[in-house]
PLY file of the C-alpha trace (Angstrom):
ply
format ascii 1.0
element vertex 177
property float x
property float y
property float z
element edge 176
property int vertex1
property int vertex2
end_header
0.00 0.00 0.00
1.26 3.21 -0.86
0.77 6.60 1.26
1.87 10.43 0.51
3.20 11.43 4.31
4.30 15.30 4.55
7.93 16.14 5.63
6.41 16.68 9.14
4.16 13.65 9.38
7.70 12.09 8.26
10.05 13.76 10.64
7.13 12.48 13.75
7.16 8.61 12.33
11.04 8.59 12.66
11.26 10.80 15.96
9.08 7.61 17.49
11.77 5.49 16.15
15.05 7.63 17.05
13.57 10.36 19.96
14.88 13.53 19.14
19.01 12.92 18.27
19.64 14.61 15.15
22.38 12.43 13.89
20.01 8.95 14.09
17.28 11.03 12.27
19.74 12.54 9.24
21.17 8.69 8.90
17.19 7.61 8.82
16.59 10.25 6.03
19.70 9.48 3.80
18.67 5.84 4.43
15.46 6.26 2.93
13.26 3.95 5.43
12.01 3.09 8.66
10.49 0.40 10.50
7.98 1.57 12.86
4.39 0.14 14.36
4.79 -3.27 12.64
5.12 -1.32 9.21
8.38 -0.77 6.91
8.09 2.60 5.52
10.22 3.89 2.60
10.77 7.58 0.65
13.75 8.53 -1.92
16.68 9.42 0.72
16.72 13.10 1.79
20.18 15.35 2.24
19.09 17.45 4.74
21.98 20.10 6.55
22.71 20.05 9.84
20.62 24.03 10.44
17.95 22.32 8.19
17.43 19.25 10.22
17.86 21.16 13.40
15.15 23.93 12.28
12.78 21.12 11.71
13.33 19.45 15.18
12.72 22.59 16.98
9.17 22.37 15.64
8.71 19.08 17.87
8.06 19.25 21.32
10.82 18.34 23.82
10.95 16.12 27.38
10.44 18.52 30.47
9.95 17.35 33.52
8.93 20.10 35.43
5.90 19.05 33.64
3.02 18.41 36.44
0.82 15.00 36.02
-2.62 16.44 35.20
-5.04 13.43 34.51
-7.39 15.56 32.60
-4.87 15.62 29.66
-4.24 11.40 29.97
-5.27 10.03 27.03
-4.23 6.00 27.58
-2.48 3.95 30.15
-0.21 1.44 29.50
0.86 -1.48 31.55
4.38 -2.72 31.86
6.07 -5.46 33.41
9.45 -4.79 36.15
11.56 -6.16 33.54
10.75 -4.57 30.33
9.22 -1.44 29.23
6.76 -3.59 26.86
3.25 -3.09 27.11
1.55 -5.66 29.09
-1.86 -3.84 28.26
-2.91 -0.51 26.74
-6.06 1.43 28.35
-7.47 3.73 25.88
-9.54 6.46 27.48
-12.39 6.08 25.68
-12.65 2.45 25.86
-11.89 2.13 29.54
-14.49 5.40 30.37
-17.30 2.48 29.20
-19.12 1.84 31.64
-21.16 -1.78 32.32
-25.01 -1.70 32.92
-26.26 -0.41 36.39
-22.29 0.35 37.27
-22.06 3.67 38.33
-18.09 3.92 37.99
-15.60 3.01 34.85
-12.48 1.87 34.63
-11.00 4.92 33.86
-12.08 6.33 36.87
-10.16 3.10 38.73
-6.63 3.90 37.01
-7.00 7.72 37.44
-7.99 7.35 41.24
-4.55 5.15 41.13
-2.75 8.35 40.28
-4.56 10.94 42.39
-3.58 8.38 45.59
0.11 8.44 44.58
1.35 11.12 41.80
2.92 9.69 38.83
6.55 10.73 38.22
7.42 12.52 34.61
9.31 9.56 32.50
10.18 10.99 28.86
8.15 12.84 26.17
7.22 10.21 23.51
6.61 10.90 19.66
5.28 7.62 19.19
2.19 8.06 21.53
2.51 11.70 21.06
2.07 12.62 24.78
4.60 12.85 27.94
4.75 10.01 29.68
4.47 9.35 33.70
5.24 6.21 35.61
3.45 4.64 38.57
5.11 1.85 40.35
2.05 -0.63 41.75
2.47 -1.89 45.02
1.36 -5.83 45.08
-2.08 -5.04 46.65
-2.39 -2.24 44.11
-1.79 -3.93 41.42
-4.59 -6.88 42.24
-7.21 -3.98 43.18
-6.79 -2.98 40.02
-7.22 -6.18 38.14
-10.25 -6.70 39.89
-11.41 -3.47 39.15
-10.55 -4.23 35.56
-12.77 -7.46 35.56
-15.62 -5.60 37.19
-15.74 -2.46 35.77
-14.28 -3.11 32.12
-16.34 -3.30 29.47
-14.83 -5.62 26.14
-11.33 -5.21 25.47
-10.59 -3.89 28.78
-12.14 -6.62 30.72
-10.26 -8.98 28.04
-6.69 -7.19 29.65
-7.71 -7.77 33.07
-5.46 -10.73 33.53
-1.96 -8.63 32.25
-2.29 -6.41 35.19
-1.91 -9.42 37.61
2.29 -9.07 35.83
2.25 -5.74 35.87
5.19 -3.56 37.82
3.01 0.34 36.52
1.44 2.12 35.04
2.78 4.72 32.75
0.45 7.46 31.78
-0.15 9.20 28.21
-0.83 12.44 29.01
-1.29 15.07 25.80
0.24 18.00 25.42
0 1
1 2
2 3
3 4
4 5
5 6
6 7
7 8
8 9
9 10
10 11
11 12
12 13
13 14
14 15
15 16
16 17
17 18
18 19
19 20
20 21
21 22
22 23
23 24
24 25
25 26
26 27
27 28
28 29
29 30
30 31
31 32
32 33
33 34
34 35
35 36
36 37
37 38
38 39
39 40
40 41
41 42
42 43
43 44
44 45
45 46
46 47
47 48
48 49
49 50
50 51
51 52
52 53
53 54
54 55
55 56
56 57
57 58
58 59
59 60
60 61
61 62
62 63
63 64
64 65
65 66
66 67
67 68
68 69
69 70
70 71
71 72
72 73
73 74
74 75
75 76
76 77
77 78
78 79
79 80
80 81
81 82
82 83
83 84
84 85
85 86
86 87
87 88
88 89
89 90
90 91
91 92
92 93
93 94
94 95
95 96
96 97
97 98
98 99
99 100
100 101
101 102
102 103
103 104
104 105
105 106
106 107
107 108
108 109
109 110
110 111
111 112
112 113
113 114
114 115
115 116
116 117
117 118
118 119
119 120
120 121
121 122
122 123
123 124
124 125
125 126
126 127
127 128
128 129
129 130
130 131
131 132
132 133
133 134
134 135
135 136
136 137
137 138
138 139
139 140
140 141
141 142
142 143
143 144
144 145
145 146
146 147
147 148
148 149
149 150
150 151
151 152
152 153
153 154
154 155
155 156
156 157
157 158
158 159
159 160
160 161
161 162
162 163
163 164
164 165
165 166
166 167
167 168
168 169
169 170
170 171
171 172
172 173
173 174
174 175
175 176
């Protein structure tokens, strides 16, 4: 399948790839492809300067982690395991805001009450999810409250990820900018 991407749709694929280092990026373009979100993406290679590149970077938004958590900007919440940074699960918000019949609370309301008991701490800025990123460790009773929660509460896909928070270590959350 082919696609038209604009130099700026471009520049965000590969910043999800690389993060923001300049030299990985100009070695991407030259290249003249990228694998990224189970898809191989290719372009004729690009000879960008070093002002150029860096002009077209500044556009992008950097990590900052003076950045406060604010879970009105969270957009998903990912599970991970202590080992890896692999997602276990992914909680979109508007899947896990569902709410089951004659239930008067979602979800969503169960991993943003996580948060509000213990405040997330700022992680990275990520250009694949397009959002900063803060980490909650789960304490062992924690983390089976919330799988229960999951079961009860979760409506299709997110009841169907109830089970991968039994493994998980936290919670990162995609907050938007």
């Amino acid at each position: 399948m082919r696609m038209g991407l604009s130099p700026e749709q471009l520049l965000e694929l590969i910043l999800g790839v690389t993060g923001k280092n300049p030299e990985r990026v100009e070695q991407i373009l030259r290249g003249g492809s990228v694998a990224a979100g189970g898809f191989r993406y290719w372009w004729e290679a690009v000879e960008m300067g070093a002002h150029e590149l860096a002009a077209q970077l500044a556009a992008f938004p950097e990590a900052d982690p003076t950045r406060p958590f604010e879970a009105a900007r969270c957009t998903m919440v990912v599970a991970e395991a202590a080992t890896s940074i692999k997602a276990l699960a992914e909680f979109a918000a508007a899947a896990a805001s569902r709410r089951r019949a004659f239930r008067r609370r979602s979800f969503w309301e169960a991993l943003l009450a996580a948060a509000a008991e213990q405040a997330p701490s700022y992680r990275t800025y990520s250009y694949a999810r397009r959002g900063d990123l803060y980490a909650l460790e789960l304490a062992q009773g924690r983390r089976e409250l919330l799988a229960e929660e999951a079961r009860q509460f979760g409506v299709g896909d997110v009841k169907a990820q109830a089970a991968a928070l039994d493994g998980a270590a936290r919670l990162v959350y995609v907050c938007e900018r």
